[in-house]
C-alpha positions in Angstrom: 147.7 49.3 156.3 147.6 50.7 159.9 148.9 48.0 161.2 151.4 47.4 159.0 152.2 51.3 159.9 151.9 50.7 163.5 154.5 47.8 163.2 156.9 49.7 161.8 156.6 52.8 164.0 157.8 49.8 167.0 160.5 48.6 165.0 161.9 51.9 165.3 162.8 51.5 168.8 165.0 48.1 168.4 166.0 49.8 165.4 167.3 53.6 167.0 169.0 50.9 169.6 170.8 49.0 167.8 172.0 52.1 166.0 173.4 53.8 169.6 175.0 50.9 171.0 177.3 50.3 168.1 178.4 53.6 168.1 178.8 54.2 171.8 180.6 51.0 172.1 182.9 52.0 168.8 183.9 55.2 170.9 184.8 54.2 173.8 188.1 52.7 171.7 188.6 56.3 170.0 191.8 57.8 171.7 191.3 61.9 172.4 188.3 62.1 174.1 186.6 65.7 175.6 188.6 65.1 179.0 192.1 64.9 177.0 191.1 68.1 174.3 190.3 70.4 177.6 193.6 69.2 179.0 195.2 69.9 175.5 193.9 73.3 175.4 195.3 73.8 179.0 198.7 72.6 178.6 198.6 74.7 175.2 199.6 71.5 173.1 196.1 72.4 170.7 194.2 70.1 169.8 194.8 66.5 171.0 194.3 64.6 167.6 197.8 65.8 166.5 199.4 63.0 169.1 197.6 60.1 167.1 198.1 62.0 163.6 201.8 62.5 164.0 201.6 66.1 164.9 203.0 65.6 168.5 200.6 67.5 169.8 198.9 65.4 172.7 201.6 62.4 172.4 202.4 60.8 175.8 204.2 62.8 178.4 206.3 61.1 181.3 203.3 61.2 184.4 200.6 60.8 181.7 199.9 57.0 183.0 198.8 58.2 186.5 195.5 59.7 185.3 195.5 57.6 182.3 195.2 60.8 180.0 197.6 61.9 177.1 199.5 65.2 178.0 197.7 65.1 182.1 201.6 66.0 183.1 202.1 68.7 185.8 197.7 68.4 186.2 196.2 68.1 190.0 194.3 64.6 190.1 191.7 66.6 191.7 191.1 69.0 188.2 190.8 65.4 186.4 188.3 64.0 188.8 186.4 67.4 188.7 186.6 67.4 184.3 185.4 63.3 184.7 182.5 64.2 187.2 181.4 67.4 184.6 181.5 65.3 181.4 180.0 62.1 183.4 182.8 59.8 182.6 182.9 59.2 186.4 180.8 56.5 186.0 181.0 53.0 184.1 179.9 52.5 180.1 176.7 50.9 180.8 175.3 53.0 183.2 176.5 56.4 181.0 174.6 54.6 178.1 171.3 53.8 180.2 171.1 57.4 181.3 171.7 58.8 178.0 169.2 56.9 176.1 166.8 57.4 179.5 167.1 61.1 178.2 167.2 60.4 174.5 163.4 58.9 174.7 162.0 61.9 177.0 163.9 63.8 173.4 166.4 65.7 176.1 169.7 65.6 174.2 171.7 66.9 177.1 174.3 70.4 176.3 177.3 70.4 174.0 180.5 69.7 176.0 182.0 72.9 174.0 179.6 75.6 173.4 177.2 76.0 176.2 174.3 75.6 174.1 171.6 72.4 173.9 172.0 70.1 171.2 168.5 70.9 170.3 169.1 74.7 170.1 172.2 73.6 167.6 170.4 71.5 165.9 167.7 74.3 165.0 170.1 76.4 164.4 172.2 74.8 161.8 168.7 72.9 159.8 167.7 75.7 157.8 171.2 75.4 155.9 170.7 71.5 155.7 167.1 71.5 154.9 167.6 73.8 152.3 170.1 71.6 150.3 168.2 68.3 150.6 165.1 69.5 150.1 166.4 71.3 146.8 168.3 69.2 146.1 166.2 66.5 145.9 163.1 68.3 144.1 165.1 69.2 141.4 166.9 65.9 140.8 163.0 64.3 140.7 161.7 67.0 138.5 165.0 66.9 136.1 165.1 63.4 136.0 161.8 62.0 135.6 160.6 63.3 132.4 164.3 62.6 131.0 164.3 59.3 131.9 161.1 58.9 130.5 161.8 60.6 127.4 165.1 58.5 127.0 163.2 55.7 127.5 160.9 56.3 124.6 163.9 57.2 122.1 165.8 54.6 123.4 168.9 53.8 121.1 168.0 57.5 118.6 170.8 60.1 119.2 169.4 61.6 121.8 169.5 58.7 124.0 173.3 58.7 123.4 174.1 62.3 123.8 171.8 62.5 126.6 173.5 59.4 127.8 177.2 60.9 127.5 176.5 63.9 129.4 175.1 61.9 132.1 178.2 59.6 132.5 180.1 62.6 132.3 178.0 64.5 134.7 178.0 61.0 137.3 182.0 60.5 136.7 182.6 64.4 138.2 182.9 64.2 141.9 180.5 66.4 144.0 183.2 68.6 145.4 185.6 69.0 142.2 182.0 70.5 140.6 181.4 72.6 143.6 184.8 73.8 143.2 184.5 74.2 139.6 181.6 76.5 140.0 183.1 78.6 142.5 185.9 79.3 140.1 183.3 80.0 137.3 180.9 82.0 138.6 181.4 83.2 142.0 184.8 85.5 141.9 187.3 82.9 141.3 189.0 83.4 138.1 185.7 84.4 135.9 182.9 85.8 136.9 181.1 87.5 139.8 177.8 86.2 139.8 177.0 84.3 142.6 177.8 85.0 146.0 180.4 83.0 147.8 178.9 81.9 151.7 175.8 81.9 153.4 171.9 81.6 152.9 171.2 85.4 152.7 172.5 88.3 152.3 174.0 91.0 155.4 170.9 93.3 154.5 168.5 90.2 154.0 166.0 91.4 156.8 165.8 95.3 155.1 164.3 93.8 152.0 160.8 93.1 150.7 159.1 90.4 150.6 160.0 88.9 147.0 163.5 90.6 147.3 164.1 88.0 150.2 163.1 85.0 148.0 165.1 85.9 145.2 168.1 86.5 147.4 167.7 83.1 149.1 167.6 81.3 145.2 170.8 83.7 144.5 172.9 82.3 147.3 171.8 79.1 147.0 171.6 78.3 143.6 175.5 76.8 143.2 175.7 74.7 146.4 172.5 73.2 145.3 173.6 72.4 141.7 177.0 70.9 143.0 175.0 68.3 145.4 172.1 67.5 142.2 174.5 66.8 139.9 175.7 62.6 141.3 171.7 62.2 142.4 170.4 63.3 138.9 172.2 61.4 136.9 171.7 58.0 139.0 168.2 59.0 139.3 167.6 59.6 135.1 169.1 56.0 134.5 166.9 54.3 136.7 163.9 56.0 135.6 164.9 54.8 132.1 165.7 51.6 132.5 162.9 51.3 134.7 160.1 52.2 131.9 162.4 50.0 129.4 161.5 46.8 131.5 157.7 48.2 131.8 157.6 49.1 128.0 158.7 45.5 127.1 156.6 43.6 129.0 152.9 41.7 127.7 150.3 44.3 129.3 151.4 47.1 127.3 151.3 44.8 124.1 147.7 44.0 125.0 147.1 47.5 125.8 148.7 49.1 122.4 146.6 46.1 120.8 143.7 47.4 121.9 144.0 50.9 120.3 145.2 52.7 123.0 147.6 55.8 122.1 151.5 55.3 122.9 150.4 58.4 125.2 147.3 56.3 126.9 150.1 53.1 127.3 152.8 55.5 128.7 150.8 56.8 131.2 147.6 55.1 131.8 149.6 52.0 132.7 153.4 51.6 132.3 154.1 55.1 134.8 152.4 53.2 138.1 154.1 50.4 137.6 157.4 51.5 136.9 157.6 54.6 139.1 157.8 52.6 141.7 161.6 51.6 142.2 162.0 55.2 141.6 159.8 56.1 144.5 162.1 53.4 146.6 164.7 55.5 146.0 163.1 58.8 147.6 164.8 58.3 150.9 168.0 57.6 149.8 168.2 60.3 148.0 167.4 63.1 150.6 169.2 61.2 153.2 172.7 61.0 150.8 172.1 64.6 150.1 170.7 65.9 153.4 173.3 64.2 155.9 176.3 62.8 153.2 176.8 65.1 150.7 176.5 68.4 152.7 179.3 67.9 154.8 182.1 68.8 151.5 179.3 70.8 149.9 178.7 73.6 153.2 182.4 73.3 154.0 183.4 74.4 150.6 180.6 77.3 150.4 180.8 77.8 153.4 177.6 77.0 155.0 176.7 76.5 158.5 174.9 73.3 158.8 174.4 70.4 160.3 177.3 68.3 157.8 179.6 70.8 159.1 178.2 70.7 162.6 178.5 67.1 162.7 182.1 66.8 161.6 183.4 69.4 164.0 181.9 67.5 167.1 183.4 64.6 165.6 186.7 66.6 166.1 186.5 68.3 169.4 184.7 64.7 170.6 181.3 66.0 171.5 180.1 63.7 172.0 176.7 65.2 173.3 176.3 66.2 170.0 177.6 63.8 167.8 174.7 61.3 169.7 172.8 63.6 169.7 172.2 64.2 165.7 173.1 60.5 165.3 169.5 59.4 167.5 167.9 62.4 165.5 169.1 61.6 162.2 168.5 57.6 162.5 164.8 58.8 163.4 164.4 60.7 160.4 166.0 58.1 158.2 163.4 55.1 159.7 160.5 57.2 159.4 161.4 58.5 155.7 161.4 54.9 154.9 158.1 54.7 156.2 157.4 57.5 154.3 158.4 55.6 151.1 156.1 52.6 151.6 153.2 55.1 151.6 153.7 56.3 148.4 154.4 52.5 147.3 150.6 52.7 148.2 149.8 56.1 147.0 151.2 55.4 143.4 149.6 51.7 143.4 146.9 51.3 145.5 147.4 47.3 144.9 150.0 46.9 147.0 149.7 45.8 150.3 152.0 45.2 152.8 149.9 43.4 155.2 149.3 40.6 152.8 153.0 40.4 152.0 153.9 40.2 155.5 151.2 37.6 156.2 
């Protein structure tokens, strides 16, 4: 097993490059870079993306073709050399890509272009938000779904395989944000009730409280944006446990183990739960990886969160790009090892596996 581990730690590299050069090559052809959003904001036209949206604001000006950027009219060539030398686009592709990923494996993820902070300060600063929804998230989905799926399983085709089943499908069919919405509406001062608060983690007087006071005031404020991002994961996750233990339940084993006197109990979890826990283990990664970087982007925007979803789609705006590579190198690491995560509790749940023989 180590050096099935060990193999898979070094595919990481190839892996994290691969990742980086698609996307540094992809934006090099995205129009409104850093360089053209300062000079937006200088020539007070806004923000730059309205000339490619329609909006007019950084469309092409007569003069714009002897700097080669949208809206440069009227601009000294010397302020455009000095913004190119700052932002390092005075030197070619290649050699801004070998210097970045030169920095990226010594983990220095440079400054953002806009806010004079280190992408690793922003980072840090934003997790807690993002942490706190996937991890959630994702705990409760597992701990929800499980013993449903199981359960479903068991009283497969009875009525509470079908009710259960129709709330599910209805649950799946609600999009993530319409649900957030919903609750917001319900139970946090839209048209109902007051119950929940509408932004942030904590309170305003969150460090004047006690100890328990604190936990129960982090569960109150994040008790809605966690249910909206559970709902799409739970239900996916209850049918695959199910069908999952119907494929187990069905096959010879448990016959022969039922034969031999064992309780449905003794069958259910003796032998069919190693076995077919295991696809539902597979899916641990993609699961906190969907909610922790895909989902959170609607779900912190909408109740109003600070996290990294939100901080990755407003460097995707203002093209920071020292951020958006940045969280793209640290969130492809994160992904790769999780799935190395996931074979280990392949092995953890059924010892039996081995990947070295598989590989061999």
């Amino acid at each position: 097993m180590g050096a099935y581990i060990l193999r898979r730690l070094l595919l990481i590299i190839p892996t994290l490059l691969g990742i980086m050069i698609v996307n540094f090559t992809l934006v090099q052809f995205v129009p409104g870079g850093p360089i053209e959003q300062i000079i937006a904001q200088v020539e007070g036209q806004g923000d730059v993306t309205g000339g490619f949206t329609g909006g007019g604001g950084g469309a092409e000006l007569p003069g714009d073709s002897d700097t080669g950027y949208a809206g440069a009219r009227g601009l000294p060539p010397e302020f455009i050399e000095e913004l190119e030398k700052e932002f390092g686009f005075d030197k070619p592709p290649l050699e801004r890509f070998l210097n970045m990923m030169w920095k990226y494996m010594r983990f220095d993820f440079g400054e953002s272009y806009f806010r004079s902070i280190s992408v690793v300060d922003l980072v840090l600063e934003k997790m807690p938000v993002s942490i706190s929804l996937g991890l959630w998230s994702t705990l409760i989905a597992y701990m929800v779904s499980i013993p449903l799926g199981i359960r479903k399983a068991v009283k497969d085709g009875s009525a509470f395989d079908s009710w259960t089943s129709g709330l599910i499908i209805a649950a799946y069919s609600i999009p993530g944000f319409l649900f957030a919405i919903l609750l917001l509406v319900l139970f946090a001062g839209g048209s109902y009730w007051q119950i929940f608060p509408l932004r942030g983690l904590t309170s305003d007087n969150w460090h004047q409280l006690g100890f328990f006071a604190k936990i129960a005031d982090y569960f109150w404020h994040i008790a809605l944006p966690v249910l909206a991002s559970t709902i799409a994961a739970f239900a996916t996750l209850t049918l695959l446990t199910k069908n999952s233990f119907l494929d187990e339940i069905k096959k010879q084993y448990v016959m022969t183990a039922r034969a031999k006197g064992l309780s449905e109990r003794g069958v259910l979890y003796g032998h069919v739960f190693r076995n077919a826990m295991l696809i539902v283990i597979a899916g641990l990664p993609g699961v906190f990886i969907g909610v922790f970087f895909g989902g959170s982007i609607i779900i912190e925007t909408i109740f109003s969160l600070d996290g990294l979803g939100r901080l990755g789609f407003e460097a995707a705006v203002a093209r920071d790009y020292p951020v958006i590579f940045g969280t793209l190198f640290a969130f492809g690491l994160i992904g790769l090892l999780m799935g190395i995560i996931s074979d280990l509790m392949y092995v953890l749940v059924d010892p039996r596996i081995d990947f070295e023989k598989r590989e061999g």
